[in-house]
Each structure stands twice: as C-alpha cells, then as structure tokens.
C-alpha positions in Angstrom: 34.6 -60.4 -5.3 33.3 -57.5 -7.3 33.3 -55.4 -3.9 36.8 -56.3 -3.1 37.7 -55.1 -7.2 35.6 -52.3 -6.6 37.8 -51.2 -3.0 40.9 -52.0 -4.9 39.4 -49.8 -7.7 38.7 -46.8 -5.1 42.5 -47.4 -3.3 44.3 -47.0 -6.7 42.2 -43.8 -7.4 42.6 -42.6 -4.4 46.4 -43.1 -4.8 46.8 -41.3 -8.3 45.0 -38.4 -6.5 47.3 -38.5 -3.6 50.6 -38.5 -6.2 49.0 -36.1 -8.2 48.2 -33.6 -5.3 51.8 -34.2 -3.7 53.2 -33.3 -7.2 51.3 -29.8 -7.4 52.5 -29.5 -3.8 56.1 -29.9 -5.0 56.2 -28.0 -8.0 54.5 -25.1 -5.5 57.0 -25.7 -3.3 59.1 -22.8 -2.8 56.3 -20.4 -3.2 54.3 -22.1 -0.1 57.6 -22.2 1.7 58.1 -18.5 0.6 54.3 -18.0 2.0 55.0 -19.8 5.4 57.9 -17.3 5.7 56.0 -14.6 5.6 53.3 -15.8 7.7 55.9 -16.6 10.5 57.0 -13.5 9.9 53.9 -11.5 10.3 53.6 -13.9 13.6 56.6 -13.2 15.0 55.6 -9.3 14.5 53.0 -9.7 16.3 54.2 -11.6 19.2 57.0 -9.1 19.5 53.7 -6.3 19.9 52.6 -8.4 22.5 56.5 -8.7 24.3 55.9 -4.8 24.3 52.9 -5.1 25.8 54.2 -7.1 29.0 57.6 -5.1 28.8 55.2 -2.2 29.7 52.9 -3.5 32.5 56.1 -5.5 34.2 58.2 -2.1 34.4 54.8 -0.3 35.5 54.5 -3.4 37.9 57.9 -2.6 38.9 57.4 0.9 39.6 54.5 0.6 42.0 56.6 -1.9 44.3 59.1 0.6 44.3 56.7 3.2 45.4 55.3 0.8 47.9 58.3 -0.2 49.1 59.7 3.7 49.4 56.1 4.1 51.1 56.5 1.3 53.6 60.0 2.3 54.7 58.5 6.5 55.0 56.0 4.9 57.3 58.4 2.7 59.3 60.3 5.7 60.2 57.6 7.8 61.1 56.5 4.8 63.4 59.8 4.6 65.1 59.0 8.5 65.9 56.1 7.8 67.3 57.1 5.3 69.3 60.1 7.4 70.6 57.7 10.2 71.0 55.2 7.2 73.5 52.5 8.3 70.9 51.7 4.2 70.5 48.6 5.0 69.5 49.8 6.5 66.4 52.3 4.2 65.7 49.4 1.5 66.0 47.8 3.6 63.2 51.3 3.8 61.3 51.8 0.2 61.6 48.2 -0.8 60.4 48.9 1.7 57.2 52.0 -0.8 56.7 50.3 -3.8 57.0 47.7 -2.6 54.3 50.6 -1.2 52.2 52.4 -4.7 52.7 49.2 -7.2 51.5 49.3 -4.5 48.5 52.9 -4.6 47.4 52.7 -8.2 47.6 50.2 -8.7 45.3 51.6 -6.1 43.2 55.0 -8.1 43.7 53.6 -11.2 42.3 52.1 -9.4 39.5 55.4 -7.4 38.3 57.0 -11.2 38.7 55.0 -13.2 36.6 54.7 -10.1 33.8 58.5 -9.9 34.1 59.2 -14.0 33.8 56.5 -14.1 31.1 58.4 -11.0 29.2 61.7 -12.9 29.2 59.8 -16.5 28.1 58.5 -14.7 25.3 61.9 -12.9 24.2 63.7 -16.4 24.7 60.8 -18.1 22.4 61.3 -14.8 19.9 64.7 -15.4 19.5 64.5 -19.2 19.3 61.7 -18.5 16.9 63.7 -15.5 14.5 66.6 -18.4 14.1 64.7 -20.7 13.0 62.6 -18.3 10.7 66.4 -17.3 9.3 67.2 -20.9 9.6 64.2 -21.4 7.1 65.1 -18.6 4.8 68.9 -19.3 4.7 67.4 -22.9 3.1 64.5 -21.8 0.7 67.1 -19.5 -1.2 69.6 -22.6 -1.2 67.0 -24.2 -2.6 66.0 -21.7 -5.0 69.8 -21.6 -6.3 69.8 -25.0 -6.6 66.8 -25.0 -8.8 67.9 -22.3 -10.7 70.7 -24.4 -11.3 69.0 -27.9 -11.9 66.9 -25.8 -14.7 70.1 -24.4 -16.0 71.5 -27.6 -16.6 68.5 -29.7 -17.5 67.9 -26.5 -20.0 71.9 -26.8 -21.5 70.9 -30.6 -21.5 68.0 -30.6 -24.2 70.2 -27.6 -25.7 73.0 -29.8 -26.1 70.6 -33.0 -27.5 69.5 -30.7 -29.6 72.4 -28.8 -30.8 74.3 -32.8 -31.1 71.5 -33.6 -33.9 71.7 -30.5 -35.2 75.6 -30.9 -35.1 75.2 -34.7 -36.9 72.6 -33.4 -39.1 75.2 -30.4 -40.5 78.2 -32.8 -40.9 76.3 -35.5 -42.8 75.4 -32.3 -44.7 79.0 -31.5 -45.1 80.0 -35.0 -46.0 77.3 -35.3 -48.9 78.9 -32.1 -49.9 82.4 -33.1 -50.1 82.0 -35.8 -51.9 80.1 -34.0 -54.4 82.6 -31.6 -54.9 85.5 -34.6 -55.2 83.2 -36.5 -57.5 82.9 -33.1 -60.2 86.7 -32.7 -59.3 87.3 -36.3 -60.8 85.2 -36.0 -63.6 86.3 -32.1 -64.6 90.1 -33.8 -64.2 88.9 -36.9 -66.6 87.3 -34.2 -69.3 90.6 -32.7 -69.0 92.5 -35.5 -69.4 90.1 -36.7 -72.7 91.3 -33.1 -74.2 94.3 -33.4 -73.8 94.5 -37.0 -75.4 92.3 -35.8 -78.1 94.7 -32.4 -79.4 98.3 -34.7 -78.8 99.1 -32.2 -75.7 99.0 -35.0 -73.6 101.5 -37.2 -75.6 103.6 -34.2 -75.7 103.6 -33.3 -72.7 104.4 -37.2 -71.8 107.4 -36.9 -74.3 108.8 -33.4 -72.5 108.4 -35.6 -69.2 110.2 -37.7 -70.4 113.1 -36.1 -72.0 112.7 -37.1 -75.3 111.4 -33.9 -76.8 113.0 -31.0 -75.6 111.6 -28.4 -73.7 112.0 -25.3 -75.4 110.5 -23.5 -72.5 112.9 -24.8 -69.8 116.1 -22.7 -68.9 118.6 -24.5 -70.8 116.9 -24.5 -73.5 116.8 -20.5 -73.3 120.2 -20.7 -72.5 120.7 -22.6 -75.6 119.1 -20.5 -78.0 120.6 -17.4 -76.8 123.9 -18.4 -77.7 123.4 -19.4 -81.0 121.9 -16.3 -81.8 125.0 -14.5 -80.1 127.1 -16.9 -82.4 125.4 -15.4 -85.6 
C-alpha cells in the first residue's frame, strides 16, 4: 500500500511538473515560434547554397555531353571519309575513338541526369518549404495581433473594474455630499425662518401675502401715492 501511495505520490509530481513546463512553453510561445522561423530560415539558406551547388555541376555535366556528343558526331564524319577514302584501317581507329568517347558520355550522361533531377527535387522541396515557412510567419504575426489584442482587452478589463469602484466610490462620495449640503440648506432656511418669526417680518410678510396689509412697495400702491401727492 505505501508503494502504491508513494507511485501515485511520484505521478501527481510528475504531472505538476509536466503543466508547469507546458505553461513556460506557452507563455514562450511566440518567441520559440519566432526562433524556429529563423532557424528554418537559416536552413532553407543553406539548402538553396547547396541547389547552387548542383545547379553548377548539372550545367557543367551538361556541357561535357555536349562536347562529347559534338566530338562523336566530328569523328563519325571523319570515319565516313575514311571509309570513302578505303582507308578501313583508319576508320577502325576512328570508330574505336567513338566507342571510348561513347562509354564516356554515357557515364557523364547519367551524371548530368541525376545532378539535373536532384537540382529540380531540391527547388520543388525549396519552394514547398519557403510556403510553408511564409505559411508559418503569416500565422505567428496573427497570433501576435491577437495577443496584443487579448492583453488590450484583458488590460481595459481590470481598467474598467477598477475605474467602476473607483466610479461607485466617487458617487457615494457625491451622495454623502449632497445630502450634506441639503441638510445645512434646511437648517440655514429653519434659522431663517426663527428670525423672521422672532422681528414680526414673518407675520408681515404673511399679512402682505395675504392682502390684508398693503403693500406699499407694489405698483399700485406707487401708483397710488403718486396721485395724491399730484392732488396736493
């Protein structure tokens, strides 16, 4: 029993290590897929130095077959002239120059062959390998946008939590001070109110309202005045 706790133990380590490694792998992410870029790239360099390389010795290749091929058909011709001519003998010797110039240009031939099907493997694999690298890039800067993004709005997000208790914080702030000020409104109006009942301005004033006592101040009452005193 204590083995098996012990193994199960071990597996759960071993796990938090595993999830632990794979998220340094992911935060890293774009920077090792930045590095793999570059080391494709540097690859594909190289391979393309290498295409250059058997571009070369295929059209070299190619240039001695033409050479023995314009040799061969120089040394047919001078064997049909010597046959013409019943100099056999020297056509025997033309004809065993072909034959040696013959096993030659086929081996060379084969040579300038496999250099040029090699050359156009390795183009086809450059280009198949130059989309994909593009493929790849085309993708890590998507990716990059999209995590400039993501961090853009997780940033705006916390911004925004904190600007909404900030926001709640100022308008209980506000509130508090509102009614404070309505509160010192009410009891200024009250002290004004106590004056007023204390000097008779407020029963007055009641009076006026009510047209008992005249106004004195109003416009008839001006009015009024002005002709009496016109009268006199």
């Amino acid at each position: 029993m204590t083995q098996s706790i012990w193994s199960k133990l071990f597996t759960a380590l071993r796990g938090g290590a595993t999830e632990v490694g794979e998220s340094i792998v992911d935060q890293q992410a774009l920077r090792i897929l930045d590095q793999e870029i570059r080391d494709a790239d540097s690859a594909l360099a190289n391979a393309k130095r290498e295409l250059i390389t058997i571009m070369a010795k295929h059209k070299l290749s190619a240039d001695r077959v033409s050479e023995y091929n314009a040799k061969i058909k120089d040394l047919e011709s001078k064997a049909m002239a010597a046959i013409q001519a019943n100099r056999e003998d020297l056509a025997m010797e033309v004809a065993e120059a072909i034959s040696t110039l013959t096993n030659e240009l086929d081996v060379e031939q084969k040579q300038a062959t496999e250099f040029g099907g090699y050359a156009e493997n390795m183009r086809k694999d450059i280009t198949k390998a130059e989309n994909r690298i593009k493929s790849l890039r085309q993708q890590v800067d998507m990716a990059k946008a999209r995590e400039s993004v993501q961090k853009a709005q997780v940033s705006a997000s916390i911004a925004s939590g904190g600007a909404n208790g900030k926001l709640e914080t100022a308008v209980g702030t506000l509130n508090r001070l509102q009614a404070k000020q309505q509160q010192r409104a009410a009891e200024l109006q009250a002290q004004d109110d106590l004056a007023d009942a204390s000097t008779g301005t407020d029963l007055e004033r009641k009076l006026r309202e009510a047209g008992i006592t005249p106004n004195e101040g109003s416009a008839n009452a001006i009015l009024e005045r002005l002709k009496q005193k016109s009268a006199e």
